[in-house]
TORDREN-513436 format. One line per 8 residues: for each residue x, y, z of C-alpha. Coordinates in pm, 1 decimal. Layout:
X Y Z  ...
// end
This chain:
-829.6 -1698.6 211.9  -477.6 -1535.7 164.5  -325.8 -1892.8 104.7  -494.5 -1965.7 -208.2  -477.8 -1603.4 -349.8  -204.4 -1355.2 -453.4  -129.8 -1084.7 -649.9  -121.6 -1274.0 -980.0
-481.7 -1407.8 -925.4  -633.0 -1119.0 -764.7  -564.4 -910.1 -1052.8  -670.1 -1192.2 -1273.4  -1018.6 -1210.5 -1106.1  -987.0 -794.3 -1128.8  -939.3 -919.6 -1529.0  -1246.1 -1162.8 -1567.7
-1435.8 -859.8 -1391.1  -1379.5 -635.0 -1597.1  -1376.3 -860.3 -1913.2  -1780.2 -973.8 -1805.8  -1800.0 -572.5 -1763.7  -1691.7 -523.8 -2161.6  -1917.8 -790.6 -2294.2  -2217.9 -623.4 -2105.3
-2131.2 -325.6 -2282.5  -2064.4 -455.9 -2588.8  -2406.8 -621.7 -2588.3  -2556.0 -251.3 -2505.3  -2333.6 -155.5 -2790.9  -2551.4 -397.8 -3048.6  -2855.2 -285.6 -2866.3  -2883.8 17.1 -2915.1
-2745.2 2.6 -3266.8  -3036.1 146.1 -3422.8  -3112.2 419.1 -3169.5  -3004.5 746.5 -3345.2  -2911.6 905.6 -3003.0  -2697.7 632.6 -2878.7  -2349.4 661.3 -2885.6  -2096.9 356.4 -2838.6
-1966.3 288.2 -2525.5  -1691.4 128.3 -2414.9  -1461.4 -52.9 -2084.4  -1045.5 90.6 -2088.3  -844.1 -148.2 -1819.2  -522.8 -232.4 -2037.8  -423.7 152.1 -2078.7  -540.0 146.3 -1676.1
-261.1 -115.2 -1655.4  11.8 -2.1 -1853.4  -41.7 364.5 -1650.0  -15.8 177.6 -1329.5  334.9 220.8 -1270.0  414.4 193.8 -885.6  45.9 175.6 -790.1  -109.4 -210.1 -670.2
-224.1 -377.3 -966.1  -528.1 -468.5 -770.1  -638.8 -117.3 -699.3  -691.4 -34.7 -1103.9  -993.1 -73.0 -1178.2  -1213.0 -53.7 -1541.3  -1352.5 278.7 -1664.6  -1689.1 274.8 -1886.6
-1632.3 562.2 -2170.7  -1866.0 674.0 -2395.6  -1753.4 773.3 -2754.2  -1935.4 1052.8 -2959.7  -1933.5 776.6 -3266.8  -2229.3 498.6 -3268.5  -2169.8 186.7 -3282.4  -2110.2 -33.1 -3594.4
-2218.0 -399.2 -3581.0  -1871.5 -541.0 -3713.7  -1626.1 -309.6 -3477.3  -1862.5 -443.1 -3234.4  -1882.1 -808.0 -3288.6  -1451.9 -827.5 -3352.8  -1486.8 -632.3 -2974.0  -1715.8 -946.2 -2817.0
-1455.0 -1170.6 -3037.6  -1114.4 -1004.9 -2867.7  -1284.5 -1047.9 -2537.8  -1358.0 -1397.7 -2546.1  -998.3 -1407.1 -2615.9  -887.9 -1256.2 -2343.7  -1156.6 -1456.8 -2146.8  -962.4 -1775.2 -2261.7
-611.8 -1653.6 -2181.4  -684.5 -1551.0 -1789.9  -887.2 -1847.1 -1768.9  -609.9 -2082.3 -1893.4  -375.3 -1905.8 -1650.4  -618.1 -1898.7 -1360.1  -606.7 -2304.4 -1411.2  -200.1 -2295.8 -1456.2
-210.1 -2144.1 -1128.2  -414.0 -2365.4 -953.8  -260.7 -2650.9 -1105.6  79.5 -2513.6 -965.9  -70.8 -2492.0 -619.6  -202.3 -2872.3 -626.6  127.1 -3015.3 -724.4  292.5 -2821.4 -471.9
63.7 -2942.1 -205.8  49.1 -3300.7 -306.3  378.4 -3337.9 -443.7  334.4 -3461.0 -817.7  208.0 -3344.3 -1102.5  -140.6 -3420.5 -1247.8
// end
């Protein structure tokens, strides 16, 4: 439904996608910590972002790349941390935005 979404909300779902996507990997990551042919893995999106210059924000999209470095349990576990992070700040907009709608549509603030 058009009416309820927009740009700013369809790239933050494209966000929370790809934010679930990291901590999938980053659980992999801790997984496979002790497997000697293993090597880290990880989800790029912000670089995707910042390169996106006249293209639709929707249409950038996460990339999985693999490093030739394994992983290390605390560069992985301050990776889970800076997600949840970001988890937190496109959820607390997501809400904003909703909010915004509602008072528009009812005419007061909650």
């Amino acid at each position: 439904m058009k009416f309820v979404t927009n740009d700013h909300t369809d790239l933050l779902s494209n966000a929370m996608d790809t934010y679930a996507l990291r901590q999938r990997m980053t659980t992999t990551n801790i997984a496979n910590m002790d497997n000697p042919d293993y090597n880290r893995v990880d989800v790029s999106f912000e670089e995707e972002l910042q390169n996106a210059e006249g293209r639709n924000l929707q249409d950038v999209s996460p990339e999985v790349v693999e490093h030739e470095e394994r992983p290390e349990m605390e560069d992985e576990m301050m990776e889970m941390s800076d997600t949840q992070i970001r988890v937190q700040l496109v959820t607390r907009s997501l809400r904003h935005n909703f909010q915004m709608l509602r008072s528009s549509i009812t005419g007061r603030a909650q």
